[in-house]
MMTF fields as JSON, N, C-alpha, C and O atoms, coordinates in Angstrom:
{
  "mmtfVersion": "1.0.0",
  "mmtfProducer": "UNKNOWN",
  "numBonds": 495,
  "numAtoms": 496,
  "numGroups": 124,
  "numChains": 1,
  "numModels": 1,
  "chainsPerModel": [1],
  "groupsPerChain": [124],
  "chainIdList": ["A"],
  "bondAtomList": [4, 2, 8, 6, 12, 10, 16, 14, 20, 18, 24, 22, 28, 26, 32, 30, 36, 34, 40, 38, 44, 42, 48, 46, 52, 50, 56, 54, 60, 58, 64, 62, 68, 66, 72, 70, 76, 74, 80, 78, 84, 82, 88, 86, 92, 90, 96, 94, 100, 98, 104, 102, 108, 106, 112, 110, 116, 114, 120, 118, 124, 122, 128, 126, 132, 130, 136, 134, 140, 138, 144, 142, 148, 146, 152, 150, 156, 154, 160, 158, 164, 162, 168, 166, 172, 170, 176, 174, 180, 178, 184, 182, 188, 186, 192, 190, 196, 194, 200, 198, 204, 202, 208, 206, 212, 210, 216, 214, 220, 218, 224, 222, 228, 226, 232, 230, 236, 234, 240, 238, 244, 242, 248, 246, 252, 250, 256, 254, 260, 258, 264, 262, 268, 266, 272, 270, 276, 274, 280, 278, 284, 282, 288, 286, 292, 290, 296, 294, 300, 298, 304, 302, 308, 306, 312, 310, 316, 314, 320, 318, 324, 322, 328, 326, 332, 330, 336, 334, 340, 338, 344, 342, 348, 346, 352, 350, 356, 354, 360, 358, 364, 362, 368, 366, 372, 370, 376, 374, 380, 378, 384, 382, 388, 386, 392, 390, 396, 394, 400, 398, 404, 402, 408, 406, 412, 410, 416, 414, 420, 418, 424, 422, 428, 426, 432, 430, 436, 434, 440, 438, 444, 442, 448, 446, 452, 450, 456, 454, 460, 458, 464, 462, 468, 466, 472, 470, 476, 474, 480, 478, 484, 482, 488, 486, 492, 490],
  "bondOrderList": [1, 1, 1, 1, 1, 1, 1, 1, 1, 1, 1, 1, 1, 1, 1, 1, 1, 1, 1, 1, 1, 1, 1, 1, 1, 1, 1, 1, 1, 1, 1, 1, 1, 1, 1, 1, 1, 1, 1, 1, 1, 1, 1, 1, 1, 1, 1, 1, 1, 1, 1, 1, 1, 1, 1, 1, 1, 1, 1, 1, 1, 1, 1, 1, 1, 1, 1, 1, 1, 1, 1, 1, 1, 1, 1, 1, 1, 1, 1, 1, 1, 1, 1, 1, 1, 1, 1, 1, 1, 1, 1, 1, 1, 1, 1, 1, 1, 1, 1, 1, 1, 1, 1, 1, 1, 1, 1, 1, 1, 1, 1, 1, 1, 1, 1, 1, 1, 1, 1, 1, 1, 1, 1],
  "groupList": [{"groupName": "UNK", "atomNameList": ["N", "CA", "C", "O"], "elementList": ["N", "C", "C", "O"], "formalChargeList": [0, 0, 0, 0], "bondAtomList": [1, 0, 2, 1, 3, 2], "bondOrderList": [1, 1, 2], "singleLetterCode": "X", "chemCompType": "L-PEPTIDE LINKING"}],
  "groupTypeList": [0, 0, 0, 0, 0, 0, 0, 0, 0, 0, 0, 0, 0, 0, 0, 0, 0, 0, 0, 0, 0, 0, 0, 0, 0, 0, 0, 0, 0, 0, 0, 0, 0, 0, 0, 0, 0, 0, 0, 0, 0, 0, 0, 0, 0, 0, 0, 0, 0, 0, 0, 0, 0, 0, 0, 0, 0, 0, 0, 0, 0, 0, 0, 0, 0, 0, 0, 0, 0, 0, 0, 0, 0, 0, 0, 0, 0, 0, 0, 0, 0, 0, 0, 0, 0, 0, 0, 0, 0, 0, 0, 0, 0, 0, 0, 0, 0, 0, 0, 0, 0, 0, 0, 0, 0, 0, 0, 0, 0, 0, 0, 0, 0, 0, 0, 0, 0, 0, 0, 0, 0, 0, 0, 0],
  "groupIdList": [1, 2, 3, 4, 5, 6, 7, 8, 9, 10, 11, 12, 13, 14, 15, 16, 17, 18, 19, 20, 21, 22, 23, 24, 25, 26, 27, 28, 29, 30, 31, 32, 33, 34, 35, 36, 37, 38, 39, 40, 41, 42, 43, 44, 45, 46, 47, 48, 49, 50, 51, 52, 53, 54, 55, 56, 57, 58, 59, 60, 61, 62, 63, 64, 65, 66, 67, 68, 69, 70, 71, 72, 73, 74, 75, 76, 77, 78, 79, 80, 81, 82, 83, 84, 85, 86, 87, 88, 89, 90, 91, 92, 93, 94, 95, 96, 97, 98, 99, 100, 101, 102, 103, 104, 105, 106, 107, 108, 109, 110, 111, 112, 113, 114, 115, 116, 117, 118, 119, 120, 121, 122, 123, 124],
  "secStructList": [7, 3, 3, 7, 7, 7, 7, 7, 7, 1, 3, 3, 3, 3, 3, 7, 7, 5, 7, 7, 5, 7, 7, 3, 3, 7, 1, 1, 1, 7, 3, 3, 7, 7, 5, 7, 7, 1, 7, 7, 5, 7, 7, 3, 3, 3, 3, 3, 3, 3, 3, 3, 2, 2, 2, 2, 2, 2, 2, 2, 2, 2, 2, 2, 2, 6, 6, 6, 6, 6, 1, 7, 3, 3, 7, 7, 6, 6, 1, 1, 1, 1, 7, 7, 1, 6, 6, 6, 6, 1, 7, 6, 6, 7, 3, 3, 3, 3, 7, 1, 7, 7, 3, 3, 3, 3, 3, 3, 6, 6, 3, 3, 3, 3, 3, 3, 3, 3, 3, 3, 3, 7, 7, 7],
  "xCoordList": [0.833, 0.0, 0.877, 1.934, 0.312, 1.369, 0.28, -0.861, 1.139, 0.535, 0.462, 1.398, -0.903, -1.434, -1.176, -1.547, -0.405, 0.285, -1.111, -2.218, -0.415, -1.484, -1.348, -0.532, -2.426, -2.812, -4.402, -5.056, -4.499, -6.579, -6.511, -5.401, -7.946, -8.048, -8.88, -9.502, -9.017, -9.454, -10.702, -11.264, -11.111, -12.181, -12.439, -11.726, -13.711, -13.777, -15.42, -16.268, -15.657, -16.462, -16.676, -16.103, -17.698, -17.73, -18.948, -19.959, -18.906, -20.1, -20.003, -19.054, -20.986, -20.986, -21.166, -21.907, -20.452, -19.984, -21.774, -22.853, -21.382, -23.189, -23.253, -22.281, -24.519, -24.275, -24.735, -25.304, -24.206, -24.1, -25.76, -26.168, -26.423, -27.916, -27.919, -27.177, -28.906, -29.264, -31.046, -31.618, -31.697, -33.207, -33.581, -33.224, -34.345, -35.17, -36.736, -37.596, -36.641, -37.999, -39.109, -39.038, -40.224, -40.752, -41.349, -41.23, -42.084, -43.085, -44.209, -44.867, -44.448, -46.374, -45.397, -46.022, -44.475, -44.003, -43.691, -43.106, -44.053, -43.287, -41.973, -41.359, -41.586, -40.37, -39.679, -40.278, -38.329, -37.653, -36.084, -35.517, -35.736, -34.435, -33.766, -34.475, -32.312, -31.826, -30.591, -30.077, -30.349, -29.093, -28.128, -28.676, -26.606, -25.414, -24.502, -23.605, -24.649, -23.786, -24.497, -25.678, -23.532, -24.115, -23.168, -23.259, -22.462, -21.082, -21.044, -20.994, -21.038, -21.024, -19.718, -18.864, -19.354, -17.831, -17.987, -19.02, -16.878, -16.637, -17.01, -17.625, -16.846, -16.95, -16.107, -15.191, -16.31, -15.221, -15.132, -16.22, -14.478, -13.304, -12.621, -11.522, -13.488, -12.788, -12.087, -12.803, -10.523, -10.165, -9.302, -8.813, -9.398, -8.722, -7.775, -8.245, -6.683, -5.89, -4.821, -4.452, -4.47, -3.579, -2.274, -2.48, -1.399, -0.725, 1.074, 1.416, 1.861, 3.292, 3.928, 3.454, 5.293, 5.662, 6.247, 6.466, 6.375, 6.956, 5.485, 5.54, 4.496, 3.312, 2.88, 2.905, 2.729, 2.855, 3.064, 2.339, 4.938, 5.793, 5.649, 6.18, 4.781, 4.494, 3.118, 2.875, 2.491, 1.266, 1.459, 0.963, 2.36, 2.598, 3.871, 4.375, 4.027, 5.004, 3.783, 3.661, 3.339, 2.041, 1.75, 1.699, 1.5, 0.829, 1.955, 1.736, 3.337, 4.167, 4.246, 4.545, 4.071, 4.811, 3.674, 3.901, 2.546, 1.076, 1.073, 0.162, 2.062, 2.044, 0.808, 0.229, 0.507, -1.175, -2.214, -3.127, -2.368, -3.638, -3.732, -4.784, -2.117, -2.172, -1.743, -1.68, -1.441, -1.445, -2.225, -2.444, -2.629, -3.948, -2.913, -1.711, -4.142, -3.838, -4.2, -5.335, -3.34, -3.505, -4.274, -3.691, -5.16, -5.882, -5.451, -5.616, -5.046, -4.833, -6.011, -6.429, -6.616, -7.669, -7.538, -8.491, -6.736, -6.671, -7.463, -7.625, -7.612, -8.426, -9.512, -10.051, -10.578, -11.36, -11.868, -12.817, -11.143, -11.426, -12.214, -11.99, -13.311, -14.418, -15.297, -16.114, -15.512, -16.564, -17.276, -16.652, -18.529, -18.993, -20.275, -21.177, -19.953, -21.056, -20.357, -20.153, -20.057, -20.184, -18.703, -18.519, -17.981, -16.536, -16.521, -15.817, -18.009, -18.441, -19.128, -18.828, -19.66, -20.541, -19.545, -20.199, -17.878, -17.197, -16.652, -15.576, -17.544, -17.132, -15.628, -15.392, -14.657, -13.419, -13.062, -11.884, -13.93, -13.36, -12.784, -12.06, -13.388, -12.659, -11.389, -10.623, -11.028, -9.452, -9.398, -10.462, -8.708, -8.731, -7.43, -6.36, -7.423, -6.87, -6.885, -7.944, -6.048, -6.08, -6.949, -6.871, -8.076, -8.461, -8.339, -8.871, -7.502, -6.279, -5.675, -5.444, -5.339, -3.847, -3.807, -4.24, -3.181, -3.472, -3.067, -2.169, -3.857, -3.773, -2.589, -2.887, -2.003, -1.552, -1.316, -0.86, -1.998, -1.628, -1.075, -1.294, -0.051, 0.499, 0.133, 0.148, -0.207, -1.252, -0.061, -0.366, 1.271, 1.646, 3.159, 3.178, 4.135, 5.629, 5.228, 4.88, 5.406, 5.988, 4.446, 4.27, 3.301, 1.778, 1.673, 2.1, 0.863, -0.024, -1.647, -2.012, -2.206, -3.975, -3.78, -2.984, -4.108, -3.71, -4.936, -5.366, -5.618, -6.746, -6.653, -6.269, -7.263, -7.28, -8.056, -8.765, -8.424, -9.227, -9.344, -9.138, -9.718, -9.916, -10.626, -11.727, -10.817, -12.016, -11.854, -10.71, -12.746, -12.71, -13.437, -14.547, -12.381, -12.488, -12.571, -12.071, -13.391, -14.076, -12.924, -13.14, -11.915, -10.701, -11.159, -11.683, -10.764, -10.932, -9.44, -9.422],
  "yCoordList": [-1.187, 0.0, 1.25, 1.333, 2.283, 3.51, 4.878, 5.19, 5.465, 6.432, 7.706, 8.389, 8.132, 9.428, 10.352, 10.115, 11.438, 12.274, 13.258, 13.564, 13.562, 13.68, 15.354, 16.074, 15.743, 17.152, 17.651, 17.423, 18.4, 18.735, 18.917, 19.108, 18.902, 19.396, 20.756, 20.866, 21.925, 22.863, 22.923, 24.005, 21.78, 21.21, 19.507, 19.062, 18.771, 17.744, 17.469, 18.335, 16.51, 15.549, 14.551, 14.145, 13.548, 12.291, 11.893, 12.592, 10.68, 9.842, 8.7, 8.436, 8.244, 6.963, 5.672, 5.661, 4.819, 3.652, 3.341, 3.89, 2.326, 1.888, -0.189, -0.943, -0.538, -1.751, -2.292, -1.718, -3.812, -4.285, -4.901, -5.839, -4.209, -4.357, -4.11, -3.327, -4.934, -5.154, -4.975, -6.052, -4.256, -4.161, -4.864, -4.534, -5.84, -6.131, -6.353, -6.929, -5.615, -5.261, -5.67, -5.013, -6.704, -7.76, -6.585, -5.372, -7.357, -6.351, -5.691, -4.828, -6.333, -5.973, -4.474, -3.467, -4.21, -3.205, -3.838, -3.113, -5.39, -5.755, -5.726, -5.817, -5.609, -5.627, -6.101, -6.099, -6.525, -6.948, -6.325, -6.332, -6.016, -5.521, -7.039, -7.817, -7.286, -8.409, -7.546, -6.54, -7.883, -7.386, -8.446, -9.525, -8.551, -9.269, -9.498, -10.332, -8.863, -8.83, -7.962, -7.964, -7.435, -7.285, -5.904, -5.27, -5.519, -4.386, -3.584, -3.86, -2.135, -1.277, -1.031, -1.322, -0.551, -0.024, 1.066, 1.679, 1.168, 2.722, 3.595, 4.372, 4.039, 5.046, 6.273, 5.913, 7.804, 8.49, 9.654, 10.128, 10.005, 11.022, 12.447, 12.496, 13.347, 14.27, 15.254, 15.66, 15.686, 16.353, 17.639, 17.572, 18.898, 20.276, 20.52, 20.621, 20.562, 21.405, 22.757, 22.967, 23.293, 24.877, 23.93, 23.359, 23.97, 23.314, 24.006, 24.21, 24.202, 24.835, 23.393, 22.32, 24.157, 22.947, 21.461, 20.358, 21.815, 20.295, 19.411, 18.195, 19.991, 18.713, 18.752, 17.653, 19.242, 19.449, 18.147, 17.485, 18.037, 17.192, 15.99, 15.037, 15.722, 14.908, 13.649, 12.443, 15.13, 14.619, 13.557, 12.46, 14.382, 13.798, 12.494, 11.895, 12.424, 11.018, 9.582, 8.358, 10.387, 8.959, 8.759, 7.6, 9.925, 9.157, 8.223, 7.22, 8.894, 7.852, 6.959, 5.981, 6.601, 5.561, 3.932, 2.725, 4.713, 4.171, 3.624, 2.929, 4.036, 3.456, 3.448, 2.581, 5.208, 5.321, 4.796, 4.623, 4.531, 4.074, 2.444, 1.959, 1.382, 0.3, -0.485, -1.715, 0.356, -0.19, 0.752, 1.953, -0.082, 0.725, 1.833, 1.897, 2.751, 3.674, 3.751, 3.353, 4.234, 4.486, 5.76, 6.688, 5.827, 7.321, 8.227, 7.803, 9.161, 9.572, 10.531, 11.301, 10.405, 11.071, 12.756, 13.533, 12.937, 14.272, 14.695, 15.839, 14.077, 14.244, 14.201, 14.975, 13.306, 13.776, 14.59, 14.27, 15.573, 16.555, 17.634, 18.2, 17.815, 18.727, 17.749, 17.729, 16.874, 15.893, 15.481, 14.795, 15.671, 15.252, 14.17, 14.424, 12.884, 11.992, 10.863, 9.678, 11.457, 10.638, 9.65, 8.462, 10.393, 9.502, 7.671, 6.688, 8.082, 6.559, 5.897, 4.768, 6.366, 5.964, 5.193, 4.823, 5.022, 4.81, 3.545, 3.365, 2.163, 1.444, 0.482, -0.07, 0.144, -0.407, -1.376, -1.722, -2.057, -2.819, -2.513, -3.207, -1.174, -0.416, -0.587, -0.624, -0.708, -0.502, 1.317, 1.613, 2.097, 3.531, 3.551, 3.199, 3.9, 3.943, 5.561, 6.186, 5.907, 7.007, 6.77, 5.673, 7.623, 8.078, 8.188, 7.724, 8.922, 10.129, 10.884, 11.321, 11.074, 11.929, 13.347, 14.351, 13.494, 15.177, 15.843, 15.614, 17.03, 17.876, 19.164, 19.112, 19.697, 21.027, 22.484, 22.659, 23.555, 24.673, 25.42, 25.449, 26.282, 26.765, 28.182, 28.965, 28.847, 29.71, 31.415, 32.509, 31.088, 31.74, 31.511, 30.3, 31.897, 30.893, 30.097, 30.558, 28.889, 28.436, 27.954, 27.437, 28.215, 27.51, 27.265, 27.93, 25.924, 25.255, 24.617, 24.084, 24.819, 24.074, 22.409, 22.162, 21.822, 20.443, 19.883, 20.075, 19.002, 17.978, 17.189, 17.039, 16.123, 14.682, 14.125, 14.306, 13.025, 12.333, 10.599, 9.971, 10.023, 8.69, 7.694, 8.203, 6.58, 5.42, 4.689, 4.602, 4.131, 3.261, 1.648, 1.594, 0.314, -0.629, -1.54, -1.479, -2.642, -3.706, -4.844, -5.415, -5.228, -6.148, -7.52, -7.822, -8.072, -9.773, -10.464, -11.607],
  "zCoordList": [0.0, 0.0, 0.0, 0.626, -0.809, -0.728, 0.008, -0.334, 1.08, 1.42, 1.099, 0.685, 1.325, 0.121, 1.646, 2.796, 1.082, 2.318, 3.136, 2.692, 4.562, 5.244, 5.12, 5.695, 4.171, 4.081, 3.369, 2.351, 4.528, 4.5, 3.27, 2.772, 2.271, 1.277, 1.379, 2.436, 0.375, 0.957, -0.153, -0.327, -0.876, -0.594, -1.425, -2.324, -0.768, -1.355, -1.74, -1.528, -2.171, -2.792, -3.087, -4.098, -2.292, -1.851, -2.577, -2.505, -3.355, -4.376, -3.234, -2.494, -3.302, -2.726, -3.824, -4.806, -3.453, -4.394, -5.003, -4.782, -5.735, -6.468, -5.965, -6.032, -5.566, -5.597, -7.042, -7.971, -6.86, -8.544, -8.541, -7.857, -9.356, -9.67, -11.234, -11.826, -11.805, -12.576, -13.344, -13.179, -13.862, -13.687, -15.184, -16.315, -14.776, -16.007, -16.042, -15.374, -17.135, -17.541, -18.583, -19.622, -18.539, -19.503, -20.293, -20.12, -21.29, -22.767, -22.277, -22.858, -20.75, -20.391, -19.761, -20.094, -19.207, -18.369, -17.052, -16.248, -16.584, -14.908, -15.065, -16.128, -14.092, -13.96, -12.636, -11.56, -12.787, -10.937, -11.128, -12.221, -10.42, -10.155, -9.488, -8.85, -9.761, -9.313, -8.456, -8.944, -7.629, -6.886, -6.894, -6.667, -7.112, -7.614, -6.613, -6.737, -5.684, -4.505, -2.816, -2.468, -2.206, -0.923, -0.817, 0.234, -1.633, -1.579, -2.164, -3.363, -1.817, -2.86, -3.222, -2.386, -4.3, -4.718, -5.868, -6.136, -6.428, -7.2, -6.707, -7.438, -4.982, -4.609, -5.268, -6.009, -5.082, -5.667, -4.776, -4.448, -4.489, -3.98, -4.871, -5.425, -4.802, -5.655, -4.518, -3.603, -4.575, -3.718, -4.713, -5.84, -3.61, -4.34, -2.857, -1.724, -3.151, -2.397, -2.25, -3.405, -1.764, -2.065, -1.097, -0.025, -1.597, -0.999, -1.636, -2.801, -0.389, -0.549, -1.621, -1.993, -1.817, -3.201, -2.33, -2.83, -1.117, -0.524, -0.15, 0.036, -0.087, -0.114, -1.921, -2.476, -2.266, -3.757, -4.62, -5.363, -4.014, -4.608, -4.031, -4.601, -2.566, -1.747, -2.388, -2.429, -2.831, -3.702, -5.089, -5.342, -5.792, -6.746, -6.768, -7.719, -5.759, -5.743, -4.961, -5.009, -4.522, -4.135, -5.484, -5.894, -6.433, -7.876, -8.643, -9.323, -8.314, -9.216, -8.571, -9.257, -6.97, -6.123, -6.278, -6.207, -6.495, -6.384, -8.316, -8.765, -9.043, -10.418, -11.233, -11.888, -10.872, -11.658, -11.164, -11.971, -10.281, -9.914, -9.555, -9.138, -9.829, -10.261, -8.689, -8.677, -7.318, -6.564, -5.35, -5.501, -4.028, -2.928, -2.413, -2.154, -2.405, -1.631, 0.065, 0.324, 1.302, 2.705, 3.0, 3.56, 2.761, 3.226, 4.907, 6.051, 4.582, 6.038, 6.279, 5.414, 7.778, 8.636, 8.047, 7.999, 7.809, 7.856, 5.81, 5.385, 5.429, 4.252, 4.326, 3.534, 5.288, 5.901, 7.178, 7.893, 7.304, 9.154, 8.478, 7.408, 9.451, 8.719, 8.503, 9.424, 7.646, 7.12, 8.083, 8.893, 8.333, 9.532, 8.931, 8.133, 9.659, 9.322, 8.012, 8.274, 6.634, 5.537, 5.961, 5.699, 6.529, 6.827, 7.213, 6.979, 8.068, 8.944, 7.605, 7.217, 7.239, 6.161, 4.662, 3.687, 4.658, 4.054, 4.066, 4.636, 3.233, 4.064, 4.312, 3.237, 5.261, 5.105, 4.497, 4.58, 3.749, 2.774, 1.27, 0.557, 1.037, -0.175, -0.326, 0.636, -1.497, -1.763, -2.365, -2.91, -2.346, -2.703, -3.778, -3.282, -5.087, -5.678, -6.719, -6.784, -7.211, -8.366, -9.125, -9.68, -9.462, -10.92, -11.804, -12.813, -11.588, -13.035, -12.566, -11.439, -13.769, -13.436, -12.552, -13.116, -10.858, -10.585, -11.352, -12.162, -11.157, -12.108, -11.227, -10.034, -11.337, -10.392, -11.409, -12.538, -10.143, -11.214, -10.332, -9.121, -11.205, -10.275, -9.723, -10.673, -8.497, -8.119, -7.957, -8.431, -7.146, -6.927, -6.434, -6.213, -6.21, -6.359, -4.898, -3.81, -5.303, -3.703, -3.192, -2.089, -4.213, -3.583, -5.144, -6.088, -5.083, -5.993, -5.594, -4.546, -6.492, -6.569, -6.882, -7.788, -6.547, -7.126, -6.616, -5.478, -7.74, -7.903, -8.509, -9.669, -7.225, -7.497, -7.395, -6.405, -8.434, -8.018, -8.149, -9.188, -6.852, -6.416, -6.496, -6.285, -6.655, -6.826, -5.721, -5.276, -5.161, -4.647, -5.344, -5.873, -5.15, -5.59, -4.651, -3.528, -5.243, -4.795, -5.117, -6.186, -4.517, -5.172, -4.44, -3.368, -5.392, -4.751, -4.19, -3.734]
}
């Protein structure tokens, strides 16, 4: 697991994963929804931060260290402080991985904007 460095975001956005359902629907109009499992996953995580160039560079080495998205990410508490309620609601069997690629701009010498964003996966 590679850890995603511990710095607030100055702001985020939380989807909640989907469970695996399926709806089918006959010619008269009945219909049944089938549910596939008991787990939700592809949660997502959109995060923005202002961040000096040493968390910056902090940020962007979890993305190379983490090999794109191709190994789990360690979430630290401090990405969620402020969030009140949805944090519990997250559940620990997720694996948290990259999205895509952060993005960073640069705001002013020595501060950058940098957004990222996360999935959460259902790994077997």
């Amino acid at each position: 697991m590679i850890n995603f460095p511990a710095v607030s975001p100055t702001r985020r956005s939380f989807t909640p994963g989907e469970y695996p359902t399926k709806r089918f629907d006959s010619i008269s109009g009945a219909g049944t929804t089938r549910l596939y499992g008991s787990k939700a996953s592809n949660a997502t995580l959109d995060l923005e931060f202002l961040l000096d160039d040493t968390n910056t560079a902090a940020v962007l080495q979890s993305w190379h260290d983490s090999l794109g998205g191709a190994k789990v990410l360690t979430l630290p508490t401090e990405l969620f402080e402020g969030m009140n309620g949805p944090e519990g609601q997250i559940p620990n069997y997720l694996n948290w991985r990259w999205a895509q690629v952060p993005s960073v701009q640069s705001v002013v010498p020595g501060r950058s904007r940098i957004q990222a964003s996360l999935v959460a996966t259902l790994d077997s």
